[in-house]
N, C-alpha and C positions, 0 to 999 in steps of 0.2 A: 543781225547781230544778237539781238534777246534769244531769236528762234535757238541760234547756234550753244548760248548760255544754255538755255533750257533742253536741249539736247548732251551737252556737256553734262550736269548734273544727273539726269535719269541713267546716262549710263555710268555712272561712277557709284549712282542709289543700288543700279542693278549688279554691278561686279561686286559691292560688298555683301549686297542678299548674298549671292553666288559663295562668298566664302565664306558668309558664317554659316549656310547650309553646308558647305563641305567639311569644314570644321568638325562641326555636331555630328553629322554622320563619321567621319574620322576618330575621334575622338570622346564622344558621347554615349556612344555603342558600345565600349570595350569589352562589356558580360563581365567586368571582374566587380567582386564588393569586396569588402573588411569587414570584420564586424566584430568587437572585441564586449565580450558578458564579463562580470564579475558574480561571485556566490553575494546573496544580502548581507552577511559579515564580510565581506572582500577577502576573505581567506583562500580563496579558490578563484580559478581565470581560465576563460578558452576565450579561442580565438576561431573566429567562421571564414573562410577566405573562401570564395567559388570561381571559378573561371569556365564560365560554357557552364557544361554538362559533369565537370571534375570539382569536386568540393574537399575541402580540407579541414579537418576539425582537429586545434592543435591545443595541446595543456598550455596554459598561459595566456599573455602578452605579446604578439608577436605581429613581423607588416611583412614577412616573406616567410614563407613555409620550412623549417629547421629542420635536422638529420633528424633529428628522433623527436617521441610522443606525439604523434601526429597519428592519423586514419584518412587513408583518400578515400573516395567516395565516388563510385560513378553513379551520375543521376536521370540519367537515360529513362529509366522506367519511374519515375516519380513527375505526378502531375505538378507540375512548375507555381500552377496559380491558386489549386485547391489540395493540395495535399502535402505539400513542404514545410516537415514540421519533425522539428529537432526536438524532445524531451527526454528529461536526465533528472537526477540526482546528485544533491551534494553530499560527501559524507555516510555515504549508504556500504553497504555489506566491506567493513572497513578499509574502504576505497576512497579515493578523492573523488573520483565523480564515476557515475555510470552513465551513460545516453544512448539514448536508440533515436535510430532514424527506422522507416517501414520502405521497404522496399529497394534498398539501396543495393549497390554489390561493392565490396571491401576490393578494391583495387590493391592497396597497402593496409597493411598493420604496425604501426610501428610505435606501440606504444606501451608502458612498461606495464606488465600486465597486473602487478604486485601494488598501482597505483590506479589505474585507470582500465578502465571496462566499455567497449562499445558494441552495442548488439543492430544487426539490421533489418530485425524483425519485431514490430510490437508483439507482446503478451496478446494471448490468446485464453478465453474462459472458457468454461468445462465444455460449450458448445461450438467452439471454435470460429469464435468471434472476437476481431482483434478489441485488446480494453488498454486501455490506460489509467485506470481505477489505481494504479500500486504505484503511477506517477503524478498521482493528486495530493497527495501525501504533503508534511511540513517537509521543507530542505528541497521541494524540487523544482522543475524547472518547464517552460517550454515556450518553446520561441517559432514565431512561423515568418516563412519568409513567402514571398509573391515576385515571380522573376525577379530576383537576389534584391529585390528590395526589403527594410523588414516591416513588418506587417501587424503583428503582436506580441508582447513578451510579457512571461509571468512569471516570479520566481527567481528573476535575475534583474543586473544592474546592468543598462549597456554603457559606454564610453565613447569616448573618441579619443 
């Protein structure tokens, strides 16, 4: 009879392992993040959404990707864990914000062009070596992420 107990429990220990590993792989995996910055006066807001290798970078506040102000982003060719790095400007060439990612390809554009600005190429100096020197500046920004996790931010406020 113990034998029997003792067998009873190991397989009920082993059927819940079993679900909360299916679970977590189900569920744990997804590839999607959120990630909402504010400017350091909160005057200004985007919003980082990635799903896989598709990234969305939208003007605002937001937890689902809107018709407009938005930029998709395929990330195919950008190194996931050493080169995923968003920098921008608040406030710059009379714009709400400017940002460049390196290396991306603009899937969509859909953003008013009279407020916001996104380039997918860093700045390049006279020897054709990409710089970020003109995004060190006061008012900017840069945030790195590491498989959609994030990783470091300067320049900005994050939220939840």
């Amino acid at each position: 009879m113990v034998h029997r107990n003792i067998e009873n429990k190991f397989y009920m220990i082993k059927n819940r392992i079993l679900i909360i590993i299916i679970s977590l792989f189900l569920f744990g995996c997804s590839g999607n993040s959120i990630h909402h910055f504010y400017s350091p006066s909160k005057d200004q807001s985007i919003t980082v959404i990635t799903n896989e290798d598709i990234r969305y970078i939208i003007s605002g506040i937001h937890n689902s990707v809107p018709k407009s102000n938005f930029v998709k982003l395929d990330l195919k060719k950008v190194d996931r864990g050493a080169g995923d790095q968003i920098v921008g400007c608040w406030n710059r060439e009379n714009l709400n914000w400017i940002i460049v990612m390196d290396d991306v390809t603009v899937l969509e554009n859909k953003l008013e062009p009279k407020r916001y600005k996104f380039l997918n190429q860093f700045p390049v100096d006279n020897r054709g070596i990409p710089t970020l020197v003109e995004y060190l500046k006061k008012d900017c920004f840069s945030i790195s992420l590491e498989y959609r996790n994030l990783n470091r931010i300067e320049g900005a406020i994050r939220t939840e």
